[in-house]
MIDOSE-1310 file (N, C-alpha, C; in nm, 2 decimals, decimal comma, always signed):
residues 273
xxxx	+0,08/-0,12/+0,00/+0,00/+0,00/+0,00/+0,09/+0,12/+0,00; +0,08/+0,22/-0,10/+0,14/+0,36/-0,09/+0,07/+0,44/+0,00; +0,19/+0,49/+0,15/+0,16/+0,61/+0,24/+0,19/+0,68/+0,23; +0,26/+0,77/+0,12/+0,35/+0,87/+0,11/+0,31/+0,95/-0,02
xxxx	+0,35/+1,06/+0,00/+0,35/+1,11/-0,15/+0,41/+1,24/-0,10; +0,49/+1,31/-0,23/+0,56/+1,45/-0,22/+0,53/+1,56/-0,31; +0,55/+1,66/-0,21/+0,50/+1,80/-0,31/+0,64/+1,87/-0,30; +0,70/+1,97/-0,41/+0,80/+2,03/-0,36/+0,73/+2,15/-0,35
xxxx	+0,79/+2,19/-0,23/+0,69/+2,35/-0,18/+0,82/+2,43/-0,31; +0,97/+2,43/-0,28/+1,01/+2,49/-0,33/+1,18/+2,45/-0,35; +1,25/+2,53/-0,39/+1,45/+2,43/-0,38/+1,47/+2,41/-0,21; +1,47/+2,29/-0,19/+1,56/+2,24/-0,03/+1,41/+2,25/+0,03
xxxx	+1,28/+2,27/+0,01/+1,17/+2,21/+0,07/+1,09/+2,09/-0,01; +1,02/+2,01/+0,12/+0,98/+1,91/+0,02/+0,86/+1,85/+0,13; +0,75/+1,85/+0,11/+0,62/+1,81/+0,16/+0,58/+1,67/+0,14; +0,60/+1,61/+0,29/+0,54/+1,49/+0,27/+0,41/+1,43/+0,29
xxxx	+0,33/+1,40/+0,22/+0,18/+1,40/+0,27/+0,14/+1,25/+0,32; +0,10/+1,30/+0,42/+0,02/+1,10/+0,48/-0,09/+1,10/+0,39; -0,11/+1,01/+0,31/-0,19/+0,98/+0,20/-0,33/+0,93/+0,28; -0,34/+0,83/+0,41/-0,42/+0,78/+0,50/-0,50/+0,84/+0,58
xxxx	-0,36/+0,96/+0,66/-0,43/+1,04/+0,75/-0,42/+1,16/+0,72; -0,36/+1,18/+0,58/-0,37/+1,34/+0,61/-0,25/+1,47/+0,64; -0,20/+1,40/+0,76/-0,09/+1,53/+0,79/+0,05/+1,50/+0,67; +0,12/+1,64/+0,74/+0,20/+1,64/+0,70/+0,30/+1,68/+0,73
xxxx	+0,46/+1,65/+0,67/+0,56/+1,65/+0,76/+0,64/+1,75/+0,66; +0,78/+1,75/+0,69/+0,79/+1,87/+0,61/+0,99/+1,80/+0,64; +1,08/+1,80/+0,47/+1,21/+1,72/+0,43/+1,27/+1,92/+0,38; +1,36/+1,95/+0,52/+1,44/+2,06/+0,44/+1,56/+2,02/+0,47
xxxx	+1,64/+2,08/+0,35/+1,78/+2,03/+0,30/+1,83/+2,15/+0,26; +1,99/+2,14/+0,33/+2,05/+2,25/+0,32/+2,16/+2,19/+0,25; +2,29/+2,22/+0,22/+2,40/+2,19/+0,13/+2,47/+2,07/+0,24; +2,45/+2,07/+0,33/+2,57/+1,96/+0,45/+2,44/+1,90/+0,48
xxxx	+2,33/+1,94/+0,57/+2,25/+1,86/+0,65/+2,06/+1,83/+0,64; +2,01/+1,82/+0,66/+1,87/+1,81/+0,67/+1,82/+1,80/+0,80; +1,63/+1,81/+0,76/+1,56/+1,79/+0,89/+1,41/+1,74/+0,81; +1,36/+1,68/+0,92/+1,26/+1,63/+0,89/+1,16/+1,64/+1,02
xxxx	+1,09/+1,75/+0,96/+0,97/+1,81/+1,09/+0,87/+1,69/+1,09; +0,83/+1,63/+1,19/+0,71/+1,54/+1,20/+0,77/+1,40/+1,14; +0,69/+1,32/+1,17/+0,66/+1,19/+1,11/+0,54/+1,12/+1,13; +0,42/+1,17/+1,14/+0,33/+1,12/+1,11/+0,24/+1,03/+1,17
xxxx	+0,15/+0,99/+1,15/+0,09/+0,86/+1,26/+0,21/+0,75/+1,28; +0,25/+0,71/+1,15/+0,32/+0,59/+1,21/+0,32/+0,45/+1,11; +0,20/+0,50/+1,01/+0,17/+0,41/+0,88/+0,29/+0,43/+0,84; +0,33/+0,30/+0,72/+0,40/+0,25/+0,66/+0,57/+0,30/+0,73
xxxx	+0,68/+0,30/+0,63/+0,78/+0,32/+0,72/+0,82/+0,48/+0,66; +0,86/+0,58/+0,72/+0,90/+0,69/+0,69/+1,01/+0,72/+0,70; +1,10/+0,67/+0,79/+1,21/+0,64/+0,78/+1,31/+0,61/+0,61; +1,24/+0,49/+0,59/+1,28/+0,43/+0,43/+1,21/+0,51/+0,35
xxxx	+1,14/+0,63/+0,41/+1,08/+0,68/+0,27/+1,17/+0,81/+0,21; +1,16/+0,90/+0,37/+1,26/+1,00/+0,35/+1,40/+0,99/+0,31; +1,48/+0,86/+0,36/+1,63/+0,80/+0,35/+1,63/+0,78/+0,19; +1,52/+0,79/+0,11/+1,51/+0,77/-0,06/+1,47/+0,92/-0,12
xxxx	+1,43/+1,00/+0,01/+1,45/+1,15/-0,09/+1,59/+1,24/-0,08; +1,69/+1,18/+0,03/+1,77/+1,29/+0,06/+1,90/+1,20/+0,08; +2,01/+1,23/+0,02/+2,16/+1,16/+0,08/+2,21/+1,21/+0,17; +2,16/+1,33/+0,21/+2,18/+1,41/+0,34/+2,20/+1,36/+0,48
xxxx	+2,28/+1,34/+0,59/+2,23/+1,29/+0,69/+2,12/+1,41/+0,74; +2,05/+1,33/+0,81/+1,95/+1,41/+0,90/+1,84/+1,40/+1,03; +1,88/+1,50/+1,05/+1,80/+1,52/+1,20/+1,62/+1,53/+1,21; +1,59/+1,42/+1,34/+1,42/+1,42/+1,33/+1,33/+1,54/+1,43
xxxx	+1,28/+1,61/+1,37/+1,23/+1,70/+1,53/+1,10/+1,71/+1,51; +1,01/+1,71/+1,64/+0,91/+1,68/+1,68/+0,85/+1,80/+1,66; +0,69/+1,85/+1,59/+0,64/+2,00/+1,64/+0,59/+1,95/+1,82; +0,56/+1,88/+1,79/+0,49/+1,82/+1,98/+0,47/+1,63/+1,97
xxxx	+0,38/+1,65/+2,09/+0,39/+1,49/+2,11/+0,30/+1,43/+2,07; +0,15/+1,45/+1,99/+0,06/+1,41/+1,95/+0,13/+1,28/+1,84; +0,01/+1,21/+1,86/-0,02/+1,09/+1,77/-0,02/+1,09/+1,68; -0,03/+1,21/+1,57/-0,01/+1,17/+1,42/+0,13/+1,27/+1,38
xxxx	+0,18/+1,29/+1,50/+0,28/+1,34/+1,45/+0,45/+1,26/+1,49; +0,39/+1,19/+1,60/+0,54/+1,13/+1,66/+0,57/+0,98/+1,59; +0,41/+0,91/+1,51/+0,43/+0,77/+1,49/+0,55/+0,72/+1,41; +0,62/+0,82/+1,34/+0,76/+0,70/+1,30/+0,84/+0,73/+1,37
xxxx	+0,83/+0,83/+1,46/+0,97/+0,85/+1,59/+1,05/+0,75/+1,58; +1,00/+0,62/+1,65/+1,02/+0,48/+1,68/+1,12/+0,38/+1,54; +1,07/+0,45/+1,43/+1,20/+0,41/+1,34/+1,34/+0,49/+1,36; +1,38/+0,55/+1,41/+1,48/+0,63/+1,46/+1,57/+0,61/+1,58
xxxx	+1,65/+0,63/+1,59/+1,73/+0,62/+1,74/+1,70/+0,73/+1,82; +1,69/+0,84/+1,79/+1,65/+0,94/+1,85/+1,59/+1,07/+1,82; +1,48/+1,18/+1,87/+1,44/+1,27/+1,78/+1,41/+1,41/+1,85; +1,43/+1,51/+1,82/+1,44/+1,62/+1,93/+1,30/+1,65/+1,94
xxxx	+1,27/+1,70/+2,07/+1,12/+1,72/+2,12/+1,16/+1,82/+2,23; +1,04/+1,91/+2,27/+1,06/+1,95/+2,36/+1,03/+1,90/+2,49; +1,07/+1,92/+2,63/+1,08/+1,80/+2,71/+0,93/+1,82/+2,81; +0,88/+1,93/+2,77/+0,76/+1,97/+2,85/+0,63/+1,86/+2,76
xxxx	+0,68/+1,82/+2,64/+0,60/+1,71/+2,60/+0,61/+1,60/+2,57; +0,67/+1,57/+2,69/+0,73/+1,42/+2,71/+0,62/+1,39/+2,79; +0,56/+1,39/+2,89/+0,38/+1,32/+2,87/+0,33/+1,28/+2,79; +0,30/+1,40/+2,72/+0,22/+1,40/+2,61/+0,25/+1,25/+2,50
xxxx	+0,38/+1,25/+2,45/+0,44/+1,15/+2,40/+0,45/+1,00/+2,43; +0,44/+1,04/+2,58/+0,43/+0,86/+2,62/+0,32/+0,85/+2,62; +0,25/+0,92/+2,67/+0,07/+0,86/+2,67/+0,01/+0,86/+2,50; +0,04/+0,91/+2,41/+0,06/+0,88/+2,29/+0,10/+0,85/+2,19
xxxx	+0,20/+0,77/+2,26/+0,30/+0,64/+2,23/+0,20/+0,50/+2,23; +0,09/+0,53/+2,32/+0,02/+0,39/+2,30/-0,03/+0,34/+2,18; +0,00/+0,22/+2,16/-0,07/+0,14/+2,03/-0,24/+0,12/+2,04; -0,27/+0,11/+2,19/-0,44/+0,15/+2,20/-0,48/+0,28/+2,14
xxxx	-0,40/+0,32/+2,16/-0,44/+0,50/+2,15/-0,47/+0,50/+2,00; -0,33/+0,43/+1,94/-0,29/+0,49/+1,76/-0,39/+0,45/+1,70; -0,46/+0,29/+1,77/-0,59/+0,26/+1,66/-0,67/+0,28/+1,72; -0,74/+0,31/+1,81/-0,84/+0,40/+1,84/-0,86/+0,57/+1,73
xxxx	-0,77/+0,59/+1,75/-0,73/+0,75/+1,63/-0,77/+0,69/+1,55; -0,69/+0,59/+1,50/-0,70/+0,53/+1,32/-0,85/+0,48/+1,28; -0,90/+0,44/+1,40/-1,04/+0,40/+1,34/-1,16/+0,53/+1,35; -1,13/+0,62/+1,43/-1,18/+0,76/+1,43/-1,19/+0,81/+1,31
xxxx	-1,06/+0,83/+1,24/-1,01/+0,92/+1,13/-1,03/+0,85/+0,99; -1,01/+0,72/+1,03/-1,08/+0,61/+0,89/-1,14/+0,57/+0,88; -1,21/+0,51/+1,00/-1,34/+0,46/+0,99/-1,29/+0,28/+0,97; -1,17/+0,27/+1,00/-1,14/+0,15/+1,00/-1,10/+0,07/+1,09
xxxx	-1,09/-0,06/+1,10/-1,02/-0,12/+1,25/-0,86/-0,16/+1,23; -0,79/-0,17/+1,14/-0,68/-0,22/+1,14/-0,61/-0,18/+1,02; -0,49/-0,19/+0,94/-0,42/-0,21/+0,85/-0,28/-0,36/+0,89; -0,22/-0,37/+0,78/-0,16/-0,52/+0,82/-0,06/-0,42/+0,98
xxxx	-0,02/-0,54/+1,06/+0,04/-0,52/+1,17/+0,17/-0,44/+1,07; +0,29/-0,52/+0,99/+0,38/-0,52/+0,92/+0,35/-0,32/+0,88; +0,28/-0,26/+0,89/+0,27/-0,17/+0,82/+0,25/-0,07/+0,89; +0,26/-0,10/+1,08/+0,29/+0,01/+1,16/+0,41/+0,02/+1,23
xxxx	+0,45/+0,12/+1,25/+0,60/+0,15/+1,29/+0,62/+0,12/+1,45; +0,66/+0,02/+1,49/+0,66/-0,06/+1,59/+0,70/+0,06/+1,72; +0,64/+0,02/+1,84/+0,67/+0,14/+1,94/+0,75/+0,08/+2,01; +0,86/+0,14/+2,06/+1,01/+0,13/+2,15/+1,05/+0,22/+2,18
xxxx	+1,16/+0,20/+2,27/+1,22/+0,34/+2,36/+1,34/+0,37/+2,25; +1,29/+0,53/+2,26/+1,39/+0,57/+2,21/+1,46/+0,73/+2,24; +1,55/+0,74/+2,24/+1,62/+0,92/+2,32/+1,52/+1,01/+2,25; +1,49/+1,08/+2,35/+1,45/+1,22/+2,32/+1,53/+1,32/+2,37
xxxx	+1,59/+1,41/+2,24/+1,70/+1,52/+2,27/+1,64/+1,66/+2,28; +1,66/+1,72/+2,39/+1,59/+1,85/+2,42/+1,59/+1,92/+2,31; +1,44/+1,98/+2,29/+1,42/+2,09/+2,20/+1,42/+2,24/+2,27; +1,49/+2,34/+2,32/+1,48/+2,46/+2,35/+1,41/+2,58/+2,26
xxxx	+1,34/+2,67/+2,32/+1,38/+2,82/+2,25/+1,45/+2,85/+2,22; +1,49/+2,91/+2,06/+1,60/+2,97/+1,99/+1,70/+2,84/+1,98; +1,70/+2,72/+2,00/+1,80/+2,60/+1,88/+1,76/+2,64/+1,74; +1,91/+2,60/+1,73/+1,94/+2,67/+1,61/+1,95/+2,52/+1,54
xxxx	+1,97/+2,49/+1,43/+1,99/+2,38/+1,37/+2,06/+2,44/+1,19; +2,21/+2,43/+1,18/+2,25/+2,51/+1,07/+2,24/+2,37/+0,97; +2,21/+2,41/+0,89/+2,18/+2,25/+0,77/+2,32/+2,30/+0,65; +2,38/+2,39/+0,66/+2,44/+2,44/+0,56/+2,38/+2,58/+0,49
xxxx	+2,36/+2,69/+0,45/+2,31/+2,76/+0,39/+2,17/+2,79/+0,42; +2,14/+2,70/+0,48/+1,98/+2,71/+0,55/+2,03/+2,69/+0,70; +1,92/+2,78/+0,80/+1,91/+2,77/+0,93/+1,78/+2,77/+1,01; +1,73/+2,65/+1,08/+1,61/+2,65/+1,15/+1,66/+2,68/+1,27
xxxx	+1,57/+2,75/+1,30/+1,52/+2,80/+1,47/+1,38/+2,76/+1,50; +1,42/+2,71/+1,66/+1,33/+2,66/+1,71/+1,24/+2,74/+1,79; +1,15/+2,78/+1,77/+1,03/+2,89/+1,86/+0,93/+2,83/+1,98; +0,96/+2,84/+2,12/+0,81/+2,75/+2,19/+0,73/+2,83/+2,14
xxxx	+0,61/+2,74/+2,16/+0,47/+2,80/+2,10/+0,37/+2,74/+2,21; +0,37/+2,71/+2,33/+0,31/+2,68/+2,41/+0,13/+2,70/+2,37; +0,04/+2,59/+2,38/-0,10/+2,59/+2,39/-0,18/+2,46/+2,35; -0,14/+2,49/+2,18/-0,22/+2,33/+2,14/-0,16/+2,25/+2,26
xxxx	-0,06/+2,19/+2,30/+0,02/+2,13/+2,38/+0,13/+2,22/+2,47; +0,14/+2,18/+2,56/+0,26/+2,25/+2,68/+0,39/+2,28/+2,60; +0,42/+2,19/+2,52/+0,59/+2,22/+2,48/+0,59/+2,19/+2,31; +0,42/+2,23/+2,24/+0,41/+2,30/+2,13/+0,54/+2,39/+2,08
xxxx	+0,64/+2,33/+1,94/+0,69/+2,39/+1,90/+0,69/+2,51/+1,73; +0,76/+2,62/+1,71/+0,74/+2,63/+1,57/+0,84/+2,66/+1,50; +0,89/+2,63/+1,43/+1,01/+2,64/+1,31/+1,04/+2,76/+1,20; +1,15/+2,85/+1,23/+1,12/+2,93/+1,13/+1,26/+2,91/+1,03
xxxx	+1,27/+2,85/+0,94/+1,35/+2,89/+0,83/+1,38/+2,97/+0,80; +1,53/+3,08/+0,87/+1,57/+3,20/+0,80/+1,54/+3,26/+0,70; +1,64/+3,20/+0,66/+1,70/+3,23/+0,48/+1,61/+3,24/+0,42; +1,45/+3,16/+0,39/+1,38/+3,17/+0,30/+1,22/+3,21/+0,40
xxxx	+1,27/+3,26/+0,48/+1,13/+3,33/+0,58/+1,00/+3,29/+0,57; +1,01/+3,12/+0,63/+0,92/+3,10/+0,62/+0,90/+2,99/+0,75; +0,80/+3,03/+0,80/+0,77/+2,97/+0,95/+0,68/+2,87/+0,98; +0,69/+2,73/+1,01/+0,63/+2,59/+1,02/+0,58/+2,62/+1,14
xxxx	+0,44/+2,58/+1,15/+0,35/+2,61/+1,28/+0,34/+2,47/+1,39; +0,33/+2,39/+1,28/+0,31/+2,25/+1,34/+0,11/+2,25/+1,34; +0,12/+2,22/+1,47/-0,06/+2,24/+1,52/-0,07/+2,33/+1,64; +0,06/+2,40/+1,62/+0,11/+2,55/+1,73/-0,04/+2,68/+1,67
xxxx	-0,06/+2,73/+1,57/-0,16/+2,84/+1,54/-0,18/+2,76/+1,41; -0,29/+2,74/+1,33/-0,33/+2,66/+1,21/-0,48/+2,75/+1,20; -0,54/+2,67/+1,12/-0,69/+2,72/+1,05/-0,78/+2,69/+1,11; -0,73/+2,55/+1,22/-0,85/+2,47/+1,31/-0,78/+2,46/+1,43
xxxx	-0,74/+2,55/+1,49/-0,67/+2,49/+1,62/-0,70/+2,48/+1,75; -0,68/+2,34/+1,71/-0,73/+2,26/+1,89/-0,68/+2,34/+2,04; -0,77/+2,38/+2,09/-0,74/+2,45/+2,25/-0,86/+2,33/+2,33; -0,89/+2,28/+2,31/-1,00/+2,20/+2,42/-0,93/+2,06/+2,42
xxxx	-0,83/+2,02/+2,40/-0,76/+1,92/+2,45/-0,74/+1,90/+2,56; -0,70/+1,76/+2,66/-0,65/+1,77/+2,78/-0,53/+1,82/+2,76; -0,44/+1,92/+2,87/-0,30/+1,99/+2,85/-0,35/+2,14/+2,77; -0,38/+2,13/+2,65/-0,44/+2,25/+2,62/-0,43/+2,39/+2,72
xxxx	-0,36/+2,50/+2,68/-0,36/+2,60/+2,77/-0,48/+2,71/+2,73; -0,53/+2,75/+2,85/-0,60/+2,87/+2,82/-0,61/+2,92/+2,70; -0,68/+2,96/+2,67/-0,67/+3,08/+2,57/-0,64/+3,19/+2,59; -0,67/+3,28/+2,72/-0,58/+3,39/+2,75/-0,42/+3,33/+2,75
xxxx	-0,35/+3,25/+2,80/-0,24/+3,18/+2,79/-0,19/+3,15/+2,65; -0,25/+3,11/+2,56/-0,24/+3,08/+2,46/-0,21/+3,21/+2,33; -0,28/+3,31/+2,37/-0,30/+3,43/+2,28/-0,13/+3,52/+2,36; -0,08/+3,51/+2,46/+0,06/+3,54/+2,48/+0,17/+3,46/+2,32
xxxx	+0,15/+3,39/+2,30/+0,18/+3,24/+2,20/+0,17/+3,33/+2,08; +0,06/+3,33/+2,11/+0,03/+3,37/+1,92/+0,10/+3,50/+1,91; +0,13/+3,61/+2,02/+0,15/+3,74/+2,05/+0,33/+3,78/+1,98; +0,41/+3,66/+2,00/+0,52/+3,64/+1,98/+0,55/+3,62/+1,88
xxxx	+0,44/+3,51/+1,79/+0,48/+3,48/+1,67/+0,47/+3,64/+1,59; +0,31/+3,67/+1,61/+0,27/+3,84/+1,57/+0,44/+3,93/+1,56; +0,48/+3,96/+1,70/+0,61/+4,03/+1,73/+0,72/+4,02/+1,62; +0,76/+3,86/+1,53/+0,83/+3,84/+1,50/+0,80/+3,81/+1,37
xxxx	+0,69/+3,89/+1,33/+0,61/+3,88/+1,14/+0,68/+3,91/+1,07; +0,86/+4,02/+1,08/+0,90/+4,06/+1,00/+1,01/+3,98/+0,96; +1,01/+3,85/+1,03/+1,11/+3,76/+0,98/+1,00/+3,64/+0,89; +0,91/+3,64/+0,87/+0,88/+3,56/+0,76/+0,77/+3,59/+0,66
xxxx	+0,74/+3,50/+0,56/+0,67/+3,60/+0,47/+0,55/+3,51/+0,43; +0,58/+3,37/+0,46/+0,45/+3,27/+0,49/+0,47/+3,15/+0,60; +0,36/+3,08/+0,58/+0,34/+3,03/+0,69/+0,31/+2,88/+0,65; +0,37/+2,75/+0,70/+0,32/+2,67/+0,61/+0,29/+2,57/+0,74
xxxx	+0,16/+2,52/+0,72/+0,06/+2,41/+0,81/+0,15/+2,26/+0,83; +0,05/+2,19/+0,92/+0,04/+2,01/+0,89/-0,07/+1,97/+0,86; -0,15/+2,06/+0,91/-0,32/+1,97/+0,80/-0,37/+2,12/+0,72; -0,46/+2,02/+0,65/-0,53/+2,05/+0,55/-0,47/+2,17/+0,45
xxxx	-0,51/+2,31/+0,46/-0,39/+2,38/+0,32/-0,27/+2,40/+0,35; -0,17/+2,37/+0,33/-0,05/+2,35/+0,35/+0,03/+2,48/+0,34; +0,03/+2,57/+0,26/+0,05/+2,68/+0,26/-0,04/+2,82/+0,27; +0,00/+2,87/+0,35/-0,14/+3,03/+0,40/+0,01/+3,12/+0,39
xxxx	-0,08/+3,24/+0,39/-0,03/+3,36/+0,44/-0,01/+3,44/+0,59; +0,08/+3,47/+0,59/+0,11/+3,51/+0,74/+0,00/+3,57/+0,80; -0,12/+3,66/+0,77/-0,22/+3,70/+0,83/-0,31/+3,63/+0,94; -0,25/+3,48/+0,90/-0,34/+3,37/+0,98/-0,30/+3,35/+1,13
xxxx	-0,17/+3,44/+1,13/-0,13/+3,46/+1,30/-0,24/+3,63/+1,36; -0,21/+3,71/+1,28/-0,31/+3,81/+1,30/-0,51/+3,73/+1,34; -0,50/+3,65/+1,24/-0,65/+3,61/+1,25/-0,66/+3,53/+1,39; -0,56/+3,46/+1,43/-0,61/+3,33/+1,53/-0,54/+3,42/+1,65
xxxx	-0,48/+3,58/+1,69/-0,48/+3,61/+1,81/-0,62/+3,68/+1,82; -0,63/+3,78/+1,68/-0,81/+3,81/+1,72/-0,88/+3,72/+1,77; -0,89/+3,61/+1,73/-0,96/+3,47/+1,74/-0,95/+3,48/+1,88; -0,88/+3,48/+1,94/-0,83/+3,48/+2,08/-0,91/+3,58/+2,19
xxxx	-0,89/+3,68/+2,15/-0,97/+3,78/+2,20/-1,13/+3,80/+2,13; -1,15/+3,78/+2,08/-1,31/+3,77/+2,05/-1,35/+3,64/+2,17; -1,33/+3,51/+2,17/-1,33/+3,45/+2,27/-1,34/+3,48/+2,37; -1,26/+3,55/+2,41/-1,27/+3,61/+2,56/-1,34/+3,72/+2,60
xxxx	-1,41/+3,81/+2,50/-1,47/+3,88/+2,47/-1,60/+3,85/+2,45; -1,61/+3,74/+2,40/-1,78/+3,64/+2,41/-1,83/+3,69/+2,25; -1,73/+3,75/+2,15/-1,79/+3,83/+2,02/-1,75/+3,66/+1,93; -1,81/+3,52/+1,97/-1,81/+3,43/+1,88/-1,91/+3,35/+1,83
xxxx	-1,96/+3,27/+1,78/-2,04/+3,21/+1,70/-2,06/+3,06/+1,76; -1,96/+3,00/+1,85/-1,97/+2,87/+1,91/-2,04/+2,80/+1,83; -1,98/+2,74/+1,75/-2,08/+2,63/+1,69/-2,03/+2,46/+1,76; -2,12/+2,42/+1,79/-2,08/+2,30/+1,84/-2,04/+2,19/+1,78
xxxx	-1,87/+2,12/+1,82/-1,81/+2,04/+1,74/-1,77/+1,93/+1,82; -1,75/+1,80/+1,82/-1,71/+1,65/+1,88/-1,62/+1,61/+1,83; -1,51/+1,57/+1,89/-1,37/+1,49/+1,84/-1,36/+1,34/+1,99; -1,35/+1,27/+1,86/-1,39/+1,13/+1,96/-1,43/+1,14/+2,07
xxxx	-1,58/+1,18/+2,07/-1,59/+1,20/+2,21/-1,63/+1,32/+2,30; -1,52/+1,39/+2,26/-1,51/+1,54/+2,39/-1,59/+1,67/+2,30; -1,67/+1,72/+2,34/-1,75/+1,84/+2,33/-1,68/+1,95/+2,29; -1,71/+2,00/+2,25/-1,60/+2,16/+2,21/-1,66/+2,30/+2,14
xxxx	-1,64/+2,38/+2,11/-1,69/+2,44/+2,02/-1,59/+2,58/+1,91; -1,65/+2,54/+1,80/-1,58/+2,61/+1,70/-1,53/+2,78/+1,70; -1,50/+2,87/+1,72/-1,52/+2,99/+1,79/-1,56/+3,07/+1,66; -1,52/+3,03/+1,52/-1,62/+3,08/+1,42/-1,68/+2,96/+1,33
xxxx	-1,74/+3,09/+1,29/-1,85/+2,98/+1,19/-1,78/+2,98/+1,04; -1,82/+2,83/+1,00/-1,71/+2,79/+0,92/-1,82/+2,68/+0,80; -1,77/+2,70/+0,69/-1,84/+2,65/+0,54/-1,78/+2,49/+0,57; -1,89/+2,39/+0,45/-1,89/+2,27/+0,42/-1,74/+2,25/+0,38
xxxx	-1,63/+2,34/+0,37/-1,52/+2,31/+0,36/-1,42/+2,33/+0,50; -1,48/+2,39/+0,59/-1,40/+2,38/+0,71/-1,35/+2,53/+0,72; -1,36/+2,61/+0,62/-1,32/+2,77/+0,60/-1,40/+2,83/+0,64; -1,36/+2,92/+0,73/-1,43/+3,05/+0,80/-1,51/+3,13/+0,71
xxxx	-1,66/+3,13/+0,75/-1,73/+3,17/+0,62/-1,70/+3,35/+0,63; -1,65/+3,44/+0,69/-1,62/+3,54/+0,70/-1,49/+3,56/+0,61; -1,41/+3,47/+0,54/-1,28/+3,51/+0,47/-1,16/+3,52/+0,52; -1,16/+3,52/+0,66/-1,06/+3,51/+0,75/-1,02/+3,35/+0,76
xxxx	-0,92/+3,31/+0,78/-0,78/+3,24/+0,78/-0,83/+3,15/+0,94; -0,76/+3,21/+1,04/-0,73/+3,09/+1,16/-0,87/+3,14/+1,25; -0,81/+3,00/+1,29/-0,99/+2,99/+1,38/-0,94/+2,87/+1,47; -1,03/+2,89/+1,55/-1,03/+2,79/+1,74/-1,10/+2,71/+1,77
xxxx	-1,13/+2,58/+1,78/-1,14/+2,50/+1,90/-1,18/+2,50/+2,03; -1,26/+2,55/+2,15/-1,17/+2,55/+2,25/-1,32/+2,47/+2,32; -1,30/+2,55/+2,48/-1,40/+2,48/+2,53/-1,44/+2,61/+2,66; -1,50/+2,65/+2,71/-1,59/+2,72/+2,78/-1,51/+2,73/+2,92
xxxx	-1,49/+2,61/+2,93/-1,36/+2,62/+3,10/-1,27/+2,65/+3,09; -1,20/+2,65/+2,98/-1,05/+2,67/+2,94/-1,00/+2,80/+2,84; -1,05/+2,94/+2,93/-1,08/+3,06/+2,89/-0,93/+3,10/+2,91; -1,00/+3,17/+3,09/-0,90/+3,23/+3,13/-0,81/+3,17/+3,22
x	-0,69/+3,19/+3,23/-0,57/+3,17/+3,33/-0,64/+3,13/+3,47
């Protein structure tokens, strides 16, 4: 079964799409080194898929510890994370957990055993604020982004100004998770990325449109404050289970029917600080 497929965003970027579930991980290459943001639920091997797009050696780093983004960790010896989402990671390390998701998101109960990336211990190397990672010619920096997750990270590529969110600020972003920080908490987060708009020029996702324009950090700290301001639309939304609500109102495509870019998730308890 093919899980993989590639888009080149641009020279030394390269988009890898989970063809199953959806996200996506993100192959940058500089003249000496590489990196490989994410790896996905965990279908097929990613490991052997990316080791066929790049002769590069390279480094694996986590946006956070969620389940569709850590599952090929485990083909690797080690992968930088940040360490405030090392919970998060082991409790979503479970193989209960991964097919429970998988049958959520597919509607299915299984794929062959052979075709999940087996879970085992393996190093996690501190991700800080401001690591630098020089690939050659290209340089990632590492940004916390504290909210979707405690030790939520975001990526900005210097040289070519453009800044990886992860599931840090996106178009649907989850705040009603357990861990999940406030949304007053959370809009400090977004406030930073805002601060630092003049180092990039787009913004590129892990789900759904893969590339937006920077305005989408402008839209999801309004987002923020409308919330707490009670100026939202709450439409009510369910993700396996847990109750939530949408903070704008959004078309049969999942796009904010207002024209605006990022939009929230959250949940009614998990306002203020």
């Amino acid at each position: 079964m093919k899980y993989y497929e590639t888009h080149k965003v641009e020279d030394g970027i390269t988009r890898i799409e989970s063809l199953q579930t959806g996200e996506y991980m993100y192959l940058i290459e500089g003249t000496d080194r590489a990196i490989l943001i994410d790896t996905g639920m965990g279908l097929g091997n990613i490991k052997e898929y990316v080791d066929g797009l790049t002769r590069l050696p390279y480094d694996v780093v986590l946006s956070h510890g969620h389940i569709d983004h850590l599952g090929g960790s485990f083909l690797y010896p080690c992968v930088y994370m940040n360490h405030k989402d090392i919970p998060v990671f082991k409790e979503h390390s479970d193989k209960d957990k991964r097919d429970k998701s998988l049958q959520n998101i597919l509607r299915v109960h299984s794929f062959p055993e052979d075709d999940y990336a087996p879970v085992k211990e393996i190093e996690i190397l501190p991700l800080e604020n401001g690591h630098l990672f020089d690939l050659g010619g290209l340089t990632i920096e590492a940004i916390k982004a504290p909210g979707h997750t405690p030790g939520s990270m975001c990526f900005l590529l210097r040289e070519k100004r453009i800044l990886f969110t992860g599931d840090a600020c996106n178009t649907f972003t989850f705040l009603f998770l357990e861990g999940s920080l406030p949304i007053q908490e959370y809009q400090k987060t977004v406030g930073i990325l805002l601060d630092r708009g003049d180092e990039y020029d787009r913004v590129l996702l892990s789900h759904g449109t893969p590339v937006v324009p920077k305005t989408i950090i402008q839209d999801v700290y309004d987002c923020c404050t409308d919330i707490m301001e009670g100026n939202v639309d709450d439409v009510p939304y369910n993700f396996m289970g847990v109750e939530a609500l949408i903070a704008k109102k959004i078309g049969p495509e999942g796009a904010r029917v207002d024209g605006k870019l990022g939009n929230i998730v959250y949940r009614k308890d998990n306002i203020f600080s």
